[in-house]
N, C-alpha and C positions, 0 to 999 in steps of 0.2 A: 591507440590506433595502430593496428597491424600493417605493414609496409612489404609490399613485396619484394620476393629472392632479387631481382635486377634492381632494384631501388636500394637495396643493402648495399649491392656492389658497387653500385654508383658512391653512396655514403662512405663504404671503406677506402672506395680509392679516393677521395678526396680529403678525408681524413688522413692518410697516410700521407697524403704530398703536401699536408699545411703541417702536421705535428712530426712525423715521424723521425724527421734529420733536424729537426727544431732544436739548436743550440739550448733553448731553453723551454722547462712547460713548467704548468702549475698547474695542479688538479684544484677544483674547490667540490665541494659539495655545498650547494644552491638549494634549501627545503625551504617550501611554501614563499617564494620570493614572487612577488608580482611582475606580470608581463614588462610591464614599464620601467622597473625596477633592473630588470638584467639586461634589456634595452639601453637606460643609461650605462651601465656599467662596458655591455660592448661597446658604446660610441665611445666612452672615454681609455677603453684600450685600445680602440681602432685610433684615436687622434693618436694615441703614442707610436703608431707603426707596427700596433703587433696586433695577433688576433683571438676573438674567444669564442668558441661553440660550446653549448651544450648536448653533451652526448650521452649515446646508449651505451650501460656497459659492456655488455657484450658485443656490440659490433668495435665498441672503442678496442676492446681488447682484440680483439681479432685483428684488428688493425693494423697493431702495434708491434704484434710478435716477426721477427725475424728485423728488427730494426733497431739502432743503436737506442733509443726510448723503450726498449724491451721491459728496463727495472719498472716502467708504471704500471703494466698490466694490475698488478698485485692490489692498487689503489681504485679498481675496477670492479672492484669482488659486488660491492654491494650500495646502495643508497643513488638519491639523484648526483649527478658529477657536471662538472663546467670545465671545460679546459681553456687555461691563454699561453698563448704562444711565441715563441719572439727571437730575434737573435739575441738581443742585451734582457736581462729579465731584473735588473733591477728596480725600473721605473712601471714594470707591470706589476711585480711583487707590490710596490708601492700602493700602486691604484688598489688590489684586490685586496690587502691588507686594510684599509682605511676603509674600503668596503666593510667585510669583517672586521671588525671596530662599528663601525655603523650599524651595521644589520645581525652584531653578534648572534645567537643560535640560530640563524635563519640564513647567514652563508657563514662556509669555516674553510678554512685552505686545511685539506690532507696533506700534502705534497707537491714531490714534483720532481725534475733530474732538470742539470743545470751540466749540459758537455759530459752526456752523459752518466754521470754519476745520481743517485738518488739524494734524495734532500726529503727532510721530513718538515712537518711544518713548523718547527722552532727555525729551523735553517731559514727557512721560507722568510720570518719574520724578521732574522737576523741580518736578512741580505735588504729586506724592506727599510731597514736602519741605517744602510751604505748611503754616500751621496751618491746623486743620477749619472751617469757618463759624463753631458752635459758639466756638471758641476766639477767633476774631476779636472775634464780639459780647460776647463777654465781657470784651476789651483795650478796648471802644472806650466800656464802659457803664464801667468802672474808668479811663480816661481823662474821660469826661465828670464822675463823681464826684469825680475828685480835683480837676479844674477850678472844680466848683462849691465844694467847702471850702474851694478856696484866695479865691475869688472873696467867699464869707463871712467870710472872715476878713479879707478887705483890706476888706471895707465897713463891717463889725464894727471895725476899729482907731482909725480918730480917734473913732467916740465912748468908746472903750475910754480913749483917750490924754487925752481932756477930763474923763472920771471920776479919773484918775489924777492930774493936774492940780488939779483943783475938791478932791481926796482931799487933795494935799499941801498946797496953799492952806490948805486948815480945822487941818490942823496946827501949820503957819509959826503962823496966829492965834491958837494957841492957848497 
């Protein structure tokens, strides 16, 4: 269905203001997926905080050029495309990856840029393999925790050891 020239322009600029400074993207290409099918898949990037459209590629690209996400144009050239979007892109990676796992030749992740840089989709898969943010702050608050018991306890021990000491002293005297 053919979409008129201000209905482009509308798609481009709002395309450009979800994707274009987006810390993070991921292209997938979506064949033969069912309505309800890419429906689930945005609710479950939309509950992570990030977002997915399925776009044209030509107005994608158009979109894109003059903007730090410039490297995707190139992932644009041809086929149906899905983009998600996100500051953290690990836990998107995650979702669209177990997708594809799920719906092998029917969705594939091409790519993507991650701060810029382009990433292909071994990368893609590579970063779907990281723990979540989540899970990180969570290694690094139980690393600082245990730091600090250990750190109490070695400052806590010579007076522990001079009690112990002063303890067996009173007995010896007695």
């Amino acid at each position: 269905m053919a979409i008129r020239r201000a209905e482009k322009e509308v798609w481009i600029d709002d395309f450009r203001r979800d994707v274009a400074d987006a810390p993070f993207v991921l292209v997938a290409s979506p064949r033969g997926l069912k309505v309800a099918e890419i429906t689930d898949l945005r609710r479950r990037v939309r509950e992570d905080g990030a977002g997915f459209r399925y776009v044209r590629n030509r107005l994608a690209a158009r979109a894109l050029r003059d903007t730090p996400n410039e490297p995707l144009i190139q992932l644009f050239e041809s086929g149906e495309r899905a983009v998600a979007y996100a500051r953290e892109g690990v836990s998107v990676s995650k979702i669209c990856s177990e997708y594809a796992k799920e719906w092998e030749e029917r969705f594939e992740i091409i790519g993507g840029v991650m701060d810029g840089e382009r990433m292909t989709a071994a990368d893609m898969e590579a970063l779907a393999r990281l723990p979540g943010m989540d899970v990180l702050r969570g290694q690094i608050v139980g690393l600082l925790q245990a730091s600090a018991g250990k750190l109490a306890r070695v400052l806590l021990e010579p007076s522990a050891v001079l009690a112990r000491v002063t303890a067996a002293a009173g007995r010896k005297e007695s």
